[in-house]
C-alpha positions in Angstrom: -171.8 -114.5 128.9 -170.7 -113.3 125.7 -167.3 -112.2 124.6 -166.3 -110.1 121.5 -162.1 -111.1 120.9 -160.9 -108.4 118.3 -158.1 -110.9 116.5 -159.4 -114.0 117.3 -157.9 -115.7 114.4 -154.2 -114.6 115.1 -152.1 -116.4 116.8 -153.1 -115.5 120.8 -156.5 -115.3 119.3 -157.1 -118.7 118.3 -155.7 -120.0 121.9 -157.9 -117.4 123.6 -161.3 -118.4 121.5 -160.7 -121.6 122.6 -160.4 -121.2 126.2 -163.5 -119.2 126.6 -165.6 -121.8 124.5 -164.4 -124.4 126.8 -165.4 -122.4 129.7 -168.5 -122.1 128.7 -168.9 -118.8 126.7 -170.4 -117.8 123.5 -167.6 -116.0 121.6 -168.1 -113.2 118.6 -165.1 -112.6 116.7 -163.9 -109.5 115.1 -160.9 -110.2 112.5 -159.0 -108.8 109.4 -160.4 -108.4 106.1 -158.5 -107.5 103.6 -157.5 -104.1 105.3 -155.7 -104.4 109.0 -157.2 -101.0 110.0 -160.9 -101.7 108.6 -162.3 -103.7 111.4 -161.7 -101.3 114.2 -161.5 -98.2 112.3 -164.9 -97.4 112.0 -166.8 -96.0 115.1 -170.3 -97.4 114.0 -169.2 -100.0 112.7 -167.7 -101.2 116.1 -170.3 -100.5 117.5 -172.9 -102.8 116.0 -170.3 -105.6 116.5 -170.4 -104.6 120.1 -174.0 -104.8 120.6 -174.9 -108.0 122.7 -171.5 -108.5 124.0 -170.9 -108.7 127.8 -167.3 -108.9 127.8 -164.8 -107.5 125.2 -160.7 -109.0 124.8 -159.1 -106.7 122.6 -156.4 -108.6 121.2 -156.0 -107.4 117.7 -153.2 -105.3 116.9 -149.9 -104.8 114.2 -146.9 -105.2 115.5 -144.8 -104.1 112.3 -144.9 -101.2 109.7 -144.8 -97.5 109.6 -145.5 -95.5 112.8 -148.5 -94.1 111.0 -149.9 -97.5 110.4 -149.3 -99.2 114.2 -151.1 -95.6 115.5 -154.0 -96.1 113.0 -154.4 -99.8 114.1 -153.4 -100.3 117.6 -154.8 -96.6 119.4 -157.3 -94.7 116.8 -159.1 -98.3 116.5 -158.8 -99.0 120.0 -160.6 -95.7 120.5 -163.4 -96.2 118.7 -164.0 -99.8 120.1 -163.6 -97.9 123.5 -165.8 -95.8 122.6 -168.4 -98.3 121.5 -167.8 -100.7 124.7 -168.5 -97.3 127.2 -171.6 -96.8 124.8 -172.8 -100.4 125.1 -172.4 -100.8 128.6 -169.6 -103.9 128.9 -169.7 -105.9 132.1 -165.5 -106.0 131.1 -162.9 -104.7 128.6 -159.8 -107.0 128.5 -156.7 -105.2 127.0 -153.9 -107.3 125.6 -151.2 -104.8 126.0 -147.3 -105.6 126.3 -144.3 -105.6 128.3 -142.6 -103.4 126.2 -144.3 -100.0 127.7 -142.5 -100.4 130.4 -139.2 -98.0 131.0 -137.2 -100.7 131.2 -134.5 -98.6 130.4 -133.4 -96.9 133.5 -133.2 -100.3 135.0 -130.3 -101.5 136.5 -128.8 -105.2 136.2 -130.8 -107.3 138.1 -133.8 -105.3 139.0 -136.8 -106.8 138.8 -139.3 -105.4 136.3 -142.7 -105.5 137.7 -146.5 -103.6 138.0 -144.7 -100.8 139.9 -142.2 -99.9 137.0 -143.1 -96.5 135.3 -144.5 -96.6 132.2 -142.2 -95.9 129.1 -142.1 -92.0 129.4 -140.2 -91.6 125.6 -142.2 -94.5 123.7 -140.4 -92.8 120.1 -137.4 -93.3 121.3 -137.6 -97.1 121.1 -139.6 -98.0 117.8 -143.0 -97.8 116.1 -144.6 -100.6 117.8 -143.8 -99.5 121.9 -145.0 -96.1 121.0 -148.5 -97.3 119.6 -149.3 -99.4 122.8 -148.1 -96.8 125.1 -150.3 -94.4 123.4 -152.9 -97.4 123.3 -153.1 -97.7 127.6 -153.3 -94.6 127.8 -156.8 -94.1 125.6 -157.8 -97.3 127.8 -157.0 -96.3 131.2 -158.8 -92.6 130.1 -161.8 -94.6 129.5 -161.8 -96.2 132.5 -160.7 -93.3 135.2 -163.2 -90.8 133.1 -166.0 -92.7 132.0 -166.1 -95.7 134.1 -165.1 -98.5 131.6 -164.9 -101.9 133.6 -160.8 -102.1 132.3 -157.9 -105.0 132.9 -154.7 -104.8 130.9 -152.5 -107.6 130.6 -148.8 -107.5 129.4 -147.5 -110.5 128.3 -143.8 -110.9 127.7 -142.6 -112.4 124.1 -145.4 -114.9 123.6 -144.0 -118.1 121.7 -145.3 -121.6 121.0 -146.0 -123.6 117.8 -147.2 -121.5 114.9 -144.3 -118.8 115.8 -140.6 -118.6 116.1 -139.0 -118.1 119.7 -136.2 -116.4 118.0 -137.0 -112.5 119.3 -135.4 -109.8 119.5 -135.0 -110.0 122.9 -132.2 -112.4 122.0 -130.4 -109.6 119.8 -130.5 -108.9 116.7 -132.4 -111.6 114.1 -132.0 -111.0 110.6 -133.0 -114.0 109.0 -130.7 -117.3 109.9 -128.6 -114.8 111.5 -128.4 -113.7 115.1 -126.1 -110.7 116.5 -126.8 -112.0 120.3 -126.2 -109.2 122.5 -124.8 -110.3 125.6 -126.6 -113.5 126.3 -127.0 -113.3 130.4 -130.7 -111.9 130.4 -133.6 -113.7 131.1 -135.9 -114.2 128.5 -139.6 -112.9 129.6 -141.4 -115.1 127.8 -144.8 -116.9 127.9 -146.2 -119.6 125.6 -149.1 -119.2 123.9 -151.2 -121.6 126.1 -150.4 -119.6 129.5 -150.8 -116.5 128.1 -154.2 -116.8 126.6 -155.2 -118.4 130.0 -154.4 -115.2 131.6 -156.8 -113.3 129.0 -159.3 -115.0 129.6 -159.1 -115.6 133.5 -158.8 -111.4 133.1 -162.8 -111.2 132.0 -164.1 -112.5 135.0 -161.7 -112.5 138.4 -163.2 -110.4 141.0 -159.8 -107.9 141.7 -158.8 -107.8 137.7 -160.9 -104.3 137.1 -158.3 -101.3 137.2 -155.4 -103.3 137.3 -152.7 -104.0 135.0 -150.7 -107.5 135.4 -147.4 -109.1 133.8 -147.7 -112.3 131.7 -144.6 -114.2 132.3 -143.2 -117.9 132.4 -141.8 -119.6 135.2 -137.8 -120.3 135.2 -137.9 -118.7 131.5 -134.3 -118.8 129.9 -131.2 -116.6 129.1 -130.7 -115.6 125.8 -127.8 -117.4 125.9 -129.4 -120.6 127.0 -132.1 -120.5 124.6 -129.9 -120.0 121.4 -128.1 -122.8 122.6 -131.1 -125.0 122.5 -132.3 -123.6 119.4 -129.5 -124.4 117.9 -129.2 -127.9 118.9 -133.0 -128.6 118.5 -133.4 -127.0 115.1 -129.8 -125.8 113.9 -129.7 -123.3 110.6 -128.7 -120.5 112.3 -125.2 -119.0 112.9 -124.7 -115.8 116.0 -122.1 -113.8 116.8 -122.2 -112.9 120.6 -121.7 -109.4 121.5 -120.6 -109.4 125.3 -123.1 -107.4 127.7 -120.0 -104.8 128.4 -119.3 -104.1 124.9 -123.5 -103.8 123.7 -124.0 -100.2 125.0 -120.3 -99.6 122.8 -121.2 -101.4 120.0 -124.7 -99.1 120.5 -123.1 -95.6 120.6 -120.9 -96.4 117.5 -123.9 -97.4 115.9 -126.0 -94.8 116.7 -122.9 -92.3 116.0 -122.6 -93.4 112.1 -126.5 -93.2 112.3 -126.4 -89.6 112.8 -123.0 -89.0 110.7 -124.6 -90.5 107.7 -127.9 -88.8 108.2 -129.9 -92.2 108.5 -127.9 -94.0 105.9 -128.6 -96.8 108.2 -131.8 -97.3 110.2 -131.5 -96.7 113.8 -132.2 -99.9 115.1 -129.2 -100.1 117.6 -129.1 -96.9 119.5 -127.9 -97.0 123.2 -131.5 -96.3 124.6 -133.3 -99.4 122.4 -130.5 -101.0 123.6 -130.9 -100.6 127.3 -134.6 -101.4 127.5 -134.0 -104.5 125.7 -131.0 -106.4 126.6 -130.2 -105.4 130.6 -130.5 -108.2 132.8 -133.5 -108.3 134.7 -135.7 -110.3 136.9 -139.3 -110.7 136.1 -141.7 -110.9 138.5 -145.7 -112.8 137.6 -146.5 -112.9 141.2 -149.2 -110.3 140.3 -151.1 -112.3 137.6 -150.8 -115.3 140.0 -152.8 -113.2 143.2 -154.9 -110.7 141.1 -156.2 -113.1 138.2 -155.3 -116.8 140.3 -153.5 -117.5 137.4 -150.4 -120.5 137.4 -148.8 -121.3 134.2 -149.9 -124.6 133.2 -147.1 -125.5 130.2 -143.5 -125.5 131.1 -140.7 -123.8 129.7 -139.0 -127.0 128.8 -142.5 -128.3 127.1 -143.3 -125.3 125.5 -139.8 -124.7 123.3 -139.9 -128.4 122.7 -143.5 -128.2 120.7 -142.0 -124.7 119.3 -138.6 -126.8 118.2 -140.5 -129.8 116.9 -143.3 -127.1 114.9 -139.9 -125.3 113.3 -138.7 -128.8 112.4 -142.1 -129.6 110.6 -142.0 -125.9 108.7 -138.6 -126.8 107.6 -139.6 -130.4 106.0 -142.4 -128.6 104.2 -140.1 -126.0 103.1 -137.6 -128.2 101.9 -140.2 -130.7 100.2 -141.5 -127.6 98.5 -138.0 -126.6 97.1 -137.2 -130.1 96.4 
């Protein structure tokens, strides 16, 4: 078998490439040069990169910039690869999607998000990036209802490990060392690295995977408050202020009140509906990705932000060697 992985240098990429040459496969990567829209953007183009390939994991995608950008990238691009993989005739088109299309929102505390949770229904109400991978399943799962395309999706949670902070937004706020934690009781959906691209790859070959969409997320993953406290006691150099849960959706509408007095004079990043979908306690459920793709998370919580802690503690040694 043969495998084109869009983004196979980034940071899933790399753990993804790796799995399937261990298993066995010959891999073809597609990755950035110079431009992050030129390697997808081009229909032709994608599809001479397509030609021989059995299985495609599309992995690549920009997770920051200007709404214009993340639409360019993560759906036109995805369309023409689509396009090219319907063309070419792909035994399977893996789709490395997110949690974050989810409408979390309307949740209430302690629901469990799961497969059965409708899909974000106002994507542009939460930012940029949720709005281009909404947009992005829904070019996908058109290709696959209307011209057959042989589709999985997976939606990992906040994918961490060495090579990446575990500092998210999830936890609140993060502007540099500083952290406005916003409530600090929800569970963190996260996975590392090393289960997640485990997933993506079991994804090109199980059996019941085809048509389905399944959530990417650690066992016993931790609360935000839990995890800041680790953080700071593995790696330090960062001061928080904890916003308690009853007083986020306040602290919100204020927010996005002066937002709308001061016609944008600061960016709404804390409006009462971002804040909703992000910070509500919830349950998690992976028992999908476990039956559908026989999938079991291999690195533990407790290993996983230990390797993340001691990979922070080697970037600031460098950091501080450099300045020194």
């Amino acid at each position: 078998m043969t495998a084109l992985v869009t983004g196979g240098t980034g940071f899933l990429g790399r753990s993804v490439v790796a799995g399937l040459l261990a298993d066995g496969w010959r891999v073809r990567c597609l990755v950035r040069v110079g431009s992050s829209v030129r390697p997808v953007r081009d229909r032709r183009r994608a599809g001479g990169r397509v030609a021989g390939c059995t299985h495609i994991f599309h992995l690549a995608a920009e997770m920051r910039g200007a709404t214009a950008v993340l639409f360019l990238t993560n759906v036109v691009g995805s369309r023409n690869l689509l396009d090219a993989a319907v063309q070419a005739g792909v035994e399977r088109f893996v789709l490395v999607s997110s949690l974050a299309v989810y409408d979390s929102g309307r949740l209430r505390r302690g629901d469990c998000l799961d497969e059965t949770c409708p899909i974000e229904p106002q994507p542009h109400l939460r930012d940029a990036y949720t709005y281009s991978k909404v947009v992005q399943e829904q070019v996908a799962w058109e290709a696959h209802r209307v011209r057959g395309l042989p589709l999985a999706v997976i939606r990992p949670g906040v994918i961490y490990g060495p090579g990446r902070d575990c500092l998210s937004g999830r936890v609140g706020l993060v502007v540099g060392k500083y952290v406005l934690a916003m409530g600090g009781r929800q569970t963190m959906p996260y996975t590392h690295v090393a289960n997640c691209a485990r997933a993506v790859v079991l994804a090109g070959t199980a059996p019941n995977a085809v048509g389905r969409a399944v959530n990417v997320i650690d066992d016993e993953t931790p609360t935000g408050r839990g995890l800041l406290k680790a953080y700071r006691r593995a790696v330090g150099g960062v001061r928080s202020v904890t916003v308690p849960g009853a007083l986020v959706p306040v602290l919100s509408g204020l927010y996005e009140w002066y937002n709308r007095r001061s016609r944008g004079q600061l960016p709404a990043v804390l409006t009462r509906y971002r804040s909703r979908a992000m910070w509500t306690p919830l349950r998690y459920s992976n028992a999908e990705a476990k039956a559908v793709l026989g999938w079991r998370p291999e690195k533990t919580v407790a290993d996983g932000l230990h390797e993340t802690f001691d990979w922070l503690n080697r970037q600031k040694k460098v950091a501080t060697t450099a300045t020194g």
